[in-house]
C-alpha positions as CSV (number, residue, x, y, z in Angstrom):
1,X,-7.7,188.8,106.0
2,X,-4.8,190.5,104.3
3,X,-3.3,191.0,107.6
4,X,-3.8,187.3,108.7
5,X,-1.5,186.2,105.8
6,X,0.9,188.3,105.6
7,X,1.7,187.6,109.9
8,X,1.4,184.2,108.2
9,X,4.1,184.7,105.8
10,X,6.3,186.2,108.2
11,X,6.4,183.8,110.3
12,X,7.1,181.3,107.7
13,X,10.2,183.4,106.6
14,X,11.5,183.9,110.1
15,X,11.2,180.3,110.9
16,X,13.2,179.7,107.6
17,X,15.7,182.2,108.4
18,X,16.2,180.7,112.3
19,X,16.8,176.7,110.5
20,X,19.6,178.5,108.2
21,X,21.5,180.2,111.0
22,X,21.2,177.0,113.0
23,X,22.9,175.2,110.2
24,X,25.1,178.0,109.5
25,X,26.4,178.4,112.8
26,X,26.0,174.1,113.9
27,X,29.8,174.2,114.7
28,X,28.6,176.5,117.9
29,X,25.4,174.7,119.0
30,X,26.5,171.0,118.6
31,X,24.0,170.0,115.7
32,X,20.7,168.8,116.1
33,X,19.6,166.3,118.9
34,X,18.9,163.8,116.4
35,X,22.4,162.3,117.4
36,X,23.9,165.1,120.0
37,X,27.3,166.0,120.9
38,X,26.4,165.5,124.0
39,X,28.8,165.6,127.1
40,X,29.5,162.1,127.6
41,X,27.7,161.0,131.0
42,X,30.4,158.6,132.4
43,X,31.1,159.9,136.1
44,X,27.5,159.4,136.9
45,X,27.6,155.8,136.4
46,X,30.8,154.7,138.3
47,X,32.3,157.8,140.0
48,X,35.7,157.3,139.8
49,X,38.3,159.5,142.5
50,X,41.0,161.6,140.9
51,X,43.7,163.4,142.3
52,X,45.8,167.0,141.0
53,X,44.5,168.6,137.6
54,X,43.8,165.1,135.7
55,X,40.0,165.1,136.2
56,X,39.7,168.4,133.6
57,X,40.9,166.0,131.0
58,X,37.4,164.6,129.8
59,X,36.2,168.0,129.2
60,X,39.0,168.9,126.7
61,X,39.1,165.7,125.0
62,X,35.1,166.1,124.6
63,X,35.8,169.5,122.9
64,X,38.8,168.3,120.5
65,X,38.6,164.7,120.0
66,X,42.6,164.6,120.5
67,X,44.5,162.4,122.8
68,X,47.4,165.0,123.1
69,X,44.7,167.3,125.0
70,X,44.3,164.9,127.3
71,X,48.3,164.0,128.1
72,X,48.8,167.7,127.8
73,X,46.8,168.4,130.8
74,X,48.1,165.4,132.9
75,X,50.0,166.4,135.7
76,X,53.9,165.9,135.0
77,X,55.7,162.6,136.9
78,X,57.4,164.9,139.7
79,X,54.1,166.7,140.5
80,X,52.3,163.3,141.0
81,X,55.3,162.0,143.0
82,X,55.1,165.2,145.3
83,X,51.2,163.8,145.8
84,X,51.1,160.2,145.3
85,X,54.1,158.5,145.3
86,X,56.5,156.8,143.1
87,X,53.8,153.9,142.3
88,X,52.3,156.7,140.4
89,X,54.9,158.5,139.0
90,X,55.7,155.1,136.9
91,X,52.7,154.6,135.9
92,X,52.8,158.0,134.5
93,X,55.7,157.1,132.9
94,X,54.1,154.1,130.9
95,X,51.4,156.3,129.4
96,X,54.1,158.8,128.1
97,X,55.7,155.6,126.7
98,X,52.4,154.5,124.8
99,X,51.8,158.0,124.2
100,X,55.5,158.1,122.1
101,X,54.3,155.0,120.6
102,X,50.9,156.4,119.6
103,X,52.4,159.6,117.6
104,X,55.1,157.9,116.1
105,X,52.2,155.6,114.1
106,X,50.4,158.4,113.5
107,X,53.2,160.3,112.2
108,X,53.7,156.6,109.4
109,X,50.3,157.4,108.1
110,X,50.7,160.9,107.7
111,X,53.7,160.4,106.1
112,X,52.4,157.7,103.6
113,X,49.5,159.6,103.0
114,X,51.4,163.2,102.2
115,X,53.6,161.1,100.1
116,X,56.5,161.0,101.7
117,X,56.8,157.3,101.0
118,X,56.3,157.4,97.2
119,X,53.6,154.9,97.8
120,X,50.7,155.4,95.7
121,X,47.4,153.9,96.0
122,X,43.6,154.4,95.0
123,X,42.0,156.9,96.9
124,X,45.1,158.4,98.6
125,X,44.3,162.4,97.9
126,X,40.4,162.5,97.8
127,X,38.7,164.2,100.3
128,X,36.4,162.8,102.8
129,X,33.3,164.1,101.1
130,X,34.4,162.0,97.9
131,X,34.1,158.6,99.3
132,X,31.3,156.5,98.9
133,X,28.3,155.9,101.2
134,X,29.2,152.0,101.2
135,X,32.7,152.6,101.8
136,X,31.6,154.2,105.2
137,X,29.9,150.5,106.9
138,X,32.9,149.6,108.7
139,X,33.0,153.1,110.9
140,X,31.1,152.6,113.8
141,X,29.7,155.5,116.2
142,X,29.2,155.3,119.7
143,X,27.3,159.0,120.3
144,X,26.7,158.4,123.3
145,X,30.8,157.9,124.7
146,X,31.8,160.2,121.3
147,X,33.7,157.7,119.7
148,X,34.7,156.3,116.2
149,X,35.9,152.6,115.9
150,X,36.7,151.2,112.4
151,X,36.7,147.9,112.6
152,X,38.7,145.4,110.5
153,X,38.0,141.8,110.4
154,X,40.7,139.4,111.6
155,X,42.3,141.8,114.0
156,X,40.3,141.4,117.0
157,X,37.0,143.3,115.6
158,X,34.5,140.5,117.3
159,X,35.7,141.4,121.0
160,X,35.8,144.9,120.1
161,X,32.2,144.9,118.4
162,X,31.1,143.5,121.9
163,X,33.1,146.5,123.7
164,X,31.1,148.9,121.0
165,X,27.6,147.2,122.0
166,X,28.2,147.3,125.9
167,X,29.3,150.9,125.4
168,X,26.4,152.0,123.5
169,X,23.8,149.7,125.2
170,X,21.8,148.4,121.5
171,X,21.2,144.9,122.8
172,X,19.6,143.4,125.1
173,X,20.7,140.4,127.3
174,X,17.4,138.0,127.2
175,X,18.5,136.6,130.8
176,X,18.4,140.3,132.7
177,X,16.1,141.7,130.5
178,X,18.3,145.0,130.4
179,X,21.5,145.8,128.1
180,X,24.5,143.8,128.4
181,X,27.2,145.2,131.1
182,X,29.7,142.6,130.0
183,X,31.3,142.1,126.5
184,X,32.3,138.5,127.1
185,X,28.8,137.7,127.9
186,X,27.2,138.8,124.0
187,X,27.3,136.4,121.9
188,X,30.1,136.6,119.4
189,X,28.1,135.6,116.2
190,X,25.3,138.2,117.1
191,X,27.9,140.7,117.5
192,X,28.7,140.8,113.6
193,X,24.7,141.7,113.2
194,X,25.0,145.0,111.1
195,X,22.0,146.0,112.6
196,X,23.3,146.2,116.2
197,X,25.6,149.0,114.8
198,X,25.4,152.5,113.7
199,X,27.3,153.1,110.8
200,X,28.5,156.2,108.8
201,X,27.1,154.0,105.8
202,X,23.4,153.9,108.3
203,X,23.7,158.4,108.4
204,X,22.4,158.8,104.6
205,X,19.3,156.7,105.5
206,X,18.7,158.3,109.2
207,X,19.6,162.5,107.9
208,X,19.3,162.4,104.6
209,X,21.4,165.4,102.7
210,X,22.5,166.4,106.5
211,X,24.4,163.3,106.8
212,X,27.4,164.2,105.5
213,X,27.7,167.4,107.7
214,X,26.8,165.2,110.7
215,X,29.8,163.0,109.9
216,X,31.9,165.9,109.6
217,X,30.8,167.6,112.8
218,X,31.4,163.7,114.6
219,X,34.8,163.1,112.9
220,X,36.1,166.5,114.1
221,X,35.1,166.1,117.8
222,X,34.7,162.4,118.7
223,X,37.7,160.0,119.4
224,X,38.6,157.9,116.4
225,X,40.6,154.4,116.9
226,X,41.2,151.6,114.8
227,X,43.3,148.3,115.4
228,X,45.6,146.7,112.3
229,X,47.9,143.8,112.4
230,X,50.4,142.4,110.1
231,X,49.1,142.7,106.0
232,X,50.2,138.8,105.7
233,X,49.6,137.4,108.6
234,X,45.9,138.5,108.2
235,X,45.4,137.0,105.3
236,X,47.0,134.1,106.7
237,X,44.3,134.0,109.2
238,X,41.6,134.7,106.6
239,X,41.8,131.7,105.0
240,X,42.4,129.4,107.5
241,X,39.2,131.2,109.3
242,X,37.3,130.7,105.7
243,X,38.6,128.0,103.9
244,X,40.3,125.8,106.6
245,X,37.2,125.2,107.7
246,X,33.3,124.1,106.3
247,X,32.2,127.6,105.7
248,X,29.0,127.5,103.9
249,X,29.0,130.5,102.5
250,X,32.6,131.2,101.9
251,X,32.6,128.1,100.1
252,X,29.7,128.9,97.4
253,X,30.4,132.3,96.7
254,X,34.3,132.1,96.8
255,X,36.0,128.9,97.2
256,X,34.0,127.3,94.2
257,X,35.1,130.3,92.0
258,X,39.1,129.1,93.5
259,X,38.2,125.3,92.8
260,X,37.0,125.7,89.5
261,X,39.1,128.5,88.2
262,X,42.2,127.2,89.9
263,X,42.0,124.0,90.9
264,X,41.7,121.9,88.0
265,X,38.6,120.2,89.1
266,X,36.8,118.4,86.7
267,X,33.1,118.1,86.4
268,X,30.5,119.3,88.7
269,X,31.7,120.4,92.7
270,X,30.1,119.5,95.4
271,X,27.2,121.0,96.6
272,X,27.7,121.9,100.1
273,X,31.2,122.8,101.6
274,X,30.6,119.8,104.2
275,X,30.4,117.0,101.8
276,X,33.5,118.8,99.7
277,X,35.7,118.9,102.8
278,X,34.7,115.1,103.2
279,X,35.5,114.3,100.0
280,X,39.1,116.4,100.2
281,X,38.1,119.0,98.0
282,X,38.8,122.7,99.1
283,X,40.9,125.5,98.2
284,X,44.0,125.7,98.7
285,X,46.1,128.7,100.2
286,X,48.1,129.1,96.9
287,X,44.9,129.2,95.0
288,X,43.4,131.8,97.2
289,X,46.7,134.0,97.1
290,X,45.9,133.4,92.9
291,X,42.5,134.1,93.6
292,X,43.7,137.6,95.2
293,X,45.9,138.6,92.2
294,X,43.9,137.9,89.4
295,X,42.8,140.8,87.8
296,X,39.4,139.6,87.3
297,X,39.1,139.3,91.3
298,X,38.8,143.3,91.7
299,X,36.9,143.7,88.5
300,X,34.2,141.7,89.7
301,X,34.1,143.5,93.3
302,X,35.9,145.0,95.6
303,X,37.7,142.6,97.7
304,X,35.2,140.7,100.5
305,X,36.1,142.7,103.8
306,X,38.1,139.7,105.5
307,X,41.1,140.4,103.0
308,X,40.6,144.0,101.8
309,X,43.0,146.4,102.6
310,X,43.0,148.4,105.4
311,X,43.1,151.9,103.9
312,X,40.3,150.8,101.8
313,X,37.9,149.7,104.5
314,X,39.0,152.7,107.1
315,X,40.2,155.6,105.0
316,X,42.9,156.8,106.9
317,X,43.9,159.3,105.0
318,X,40.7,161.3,105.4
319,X,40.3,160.1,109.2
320,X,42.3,161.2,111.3
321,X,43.0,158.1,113.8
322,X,43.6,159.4,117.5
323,X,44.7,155.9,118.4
324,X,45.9,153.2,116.1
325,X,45.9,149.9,118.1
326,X,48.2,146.8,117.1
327,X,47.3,142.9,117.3
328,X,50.6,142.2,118.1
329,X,50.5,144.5,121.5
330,X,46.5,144.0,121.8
331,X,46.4,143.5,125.5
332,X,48.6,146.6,126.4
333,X,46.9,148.8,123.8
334,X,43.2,147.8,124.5
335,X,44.3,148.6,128.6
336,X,45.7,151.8,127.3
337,X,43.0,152.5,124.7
338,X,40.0,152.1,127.1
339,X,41.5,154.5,129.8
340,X,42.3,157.2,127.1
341,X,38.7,156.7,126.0
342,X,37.4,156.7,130.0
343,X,35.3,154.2,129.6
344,X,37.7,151.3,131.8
345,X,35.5,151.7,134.8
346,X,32.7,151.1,132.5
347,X,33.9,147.7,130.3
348,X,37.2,145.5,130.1
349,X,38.1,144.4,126.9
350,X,37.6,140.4,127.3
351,X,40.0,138.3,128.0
352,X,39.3,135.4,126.0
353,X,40.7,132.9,123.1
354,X,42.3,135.2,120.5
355,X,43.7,134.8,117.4
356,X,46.6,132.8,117.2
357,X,47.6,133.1,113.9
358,X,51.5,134.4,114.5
359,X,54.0,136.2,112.2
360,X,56.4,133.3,112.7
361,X,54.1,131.2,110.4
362,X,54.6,133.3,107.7
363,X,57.1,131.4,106.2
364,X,55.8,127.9,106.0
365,X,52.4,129.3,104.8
366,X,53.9,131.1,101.7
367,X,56.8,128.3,101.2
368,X,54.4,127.0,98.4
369,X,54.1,130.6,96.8
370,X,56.3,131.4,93.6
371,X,58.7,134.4,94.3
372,X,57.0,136.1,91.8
373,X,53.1,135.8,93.1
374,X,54.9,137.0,96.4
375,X,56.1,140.4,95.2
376,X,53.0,140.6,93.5
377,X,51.2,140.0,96.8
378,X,53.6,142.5,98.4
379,X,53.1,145.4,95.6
380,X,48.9,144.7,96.6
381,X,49.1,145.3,100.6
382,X,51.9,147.7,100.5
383,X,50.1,150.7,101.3
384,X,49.2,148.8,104.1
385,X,52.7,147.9,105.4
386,X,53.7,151.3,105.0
387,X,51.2,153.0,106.8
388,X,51.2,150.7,109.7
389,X,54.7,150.8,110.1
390,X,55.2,147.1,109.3
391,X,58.4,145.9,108.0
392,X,58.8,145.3,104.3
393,X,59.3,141.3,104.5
394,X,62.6,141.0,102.7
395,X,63.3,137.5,103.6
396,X,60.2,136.4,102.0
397,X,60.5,138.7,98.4
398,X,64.7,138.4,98.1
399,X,65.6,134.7,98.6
């Protein structure tokens, strides 16, 4: 009997000792297969043909997560000139151009954030580990591709959400019966179902006190993107996508606070946005930009996600973006993005209405805006400006 339990207690001990050198050594065996670092399998659904050393490229960007693996192994222009032809070596030439592109925004948030810039702002210097679970719900992973997109509302986030549910196959068309192939066939207001999505935020919940090494292990090797746009111009957009419009919601949890704070309405509002809008009762974009700078605004919660900054809902001073997309250049940087990512054969970023909220509006939209609540405006997004590499708007803060 004595023999029984001690083989008994051995065996517990070596199994123990086997789960710490796993976790000890997880860097070398790719984690658990909870949610593996696989190899993505892309060539097996739409073998594409390659020519010269190009086709290593998925391999080394599987094992680094970095875009400059990939360009580094590219062939140079004159070797695929030799092969191909000139058609080729130009199109070579554009991705060296986007590549330029690419590190110099890099190099604005890396700058901003090592303080270069002499822009400070909450959150700038903590580490990764330090940041909230619910700060983490707008990362969203695709395991099976290895990617990272953090998405920010009013820059194109709806078509890329599709791309993200195409890619990772989590819902199902009812027509086919199967997974959606094409992102212009899901239906946009089912895309912004939180459910669809697995989130950083989602890890705590699925791993428990392994969730934070997970997202470690995921940030270091998968590829990371986001896409920004102009700080104004989005918030521009914002309200005329929440406010310009019968919005339910947006209406009784914000634009009654505006109204009744703000707007010098007497009595009782209205109780549905509908019958307000009939009535001509609705906020007004110089009460929402007050809305934005009263203090009492951020002590009650941190700003709704359509209008907080960026570095707030992405962190990207503790990420480390491979690809930072623009609104302004969407087209040419989703084309670029989805190739870099090896997924084109796979999905096309749709083609559809966009955002037409433009940078040339900016001025007739803040016309109506004291100087003062402008630069106060300005000193609120700045981190944002400067770590995009947007242009400090003089002609709207120095007239």
């Amino acid at each position: 009997m004595g023999t029984w339990r001690g083989l008994r207690v051995a065996f517990i001990l070596g199994s123990l000792f086997m789960i710490l050198l796993i976790i000890v050594y997880w860097d070398d065996v790719g984690g658990f297969n909870l949610y593996p670092l696989q190899e993505p399998k892309r060539e097996s659904l739409h073998p594409r043909t390659t020519t010269g050393p190009s086709h290593s490229t998925s391999t080394s960007r599987a094992k680094t997560g970095s875009f400059s693996t990939v360009l580094t192994t590219a062939p140079s222009p004159t070797l695929v000139t030799e092969k191909t032809g000139g058609a080729a070596e130009e199109h070579t030439q554009e991705e060296w151009t986007d590549d330029r592109e690419q590190e110099a925004r890099k190099q604005s948030i890396m700058d901003v954030c090592s303080g270069k810039d002499a822009v400070e702002f909450p959150g700038r210097t903590r580490a990764f580990e330090q940041i909230p679970n619910r700060e983490l719900d707008h990362l969203i992973v695709d395991d099976t591709h290895q990617i990272i997109y953090c998405y920010v509302p009013k820059v194109a986030c709806t078509n890329w959400k599709r791309v993200m549910v195409v890619l990772s196959q989590s819902l199902i068309s009812p027509s086919s019966g199967k997974p959606y192939t094409d992102p212009e066939a899901v239906p946009p207001d089912i895309v912004h179902n939180s459910s669809l999505h697995l989130t950083f935020a989602k890890f705590w919940r699925h791993y428990g006190s392994l969730s934070r090494h997970l997202m470690a292990l995921k940030l270091q090797h998968y590829t990371k993107f986001l896409f920004v746009r102009d700080p104004f111009v989005r918030l521009i957009s914002a309200f005329r996508n929440k406010f310009g419009k019968p919005n339910e919601d947006f209406y009784k949890q914000f634009g009654s606070v505006m109204l009744h704070r703000y707007g010098n309405v007497s009595g009782s509002l209205p109780a549905t946005a509908a019958e307000a809008f009939a009535a001509g009762i609705k906020p007004t974009f110089q009460q929402f930009i007050t809305y934005l700078l009263d203090p009492e605004t951020e002590r009650e919660s941190i700003f709704n996600e359509h209008w907080r900054q960026v570095y707030r809902l992405c962190h990207p001073c503790q990420v480390k973006y491979d690809f930072v997309g623009r609104l302004e250049t969407l087209e040419t940087d989703a084309e670029h993005l989805l190739k870099l990512l090896e997924v084109d054969h796979l999905v096309r970023f749709p083609s559809g209405a966009r955002n037409r909220t433009a940078a040339s509006w900016e001025r007739d939209w803040f016309a109506q805006i004291p100087m003062t609540m402008r630069r106060e405006l300005y000193r609120l997004y700045e981190p944002d400006f400067k770590l995009f590499g947007y242009p400090k708007p003089d002609s709207m803060l120095h007239q």
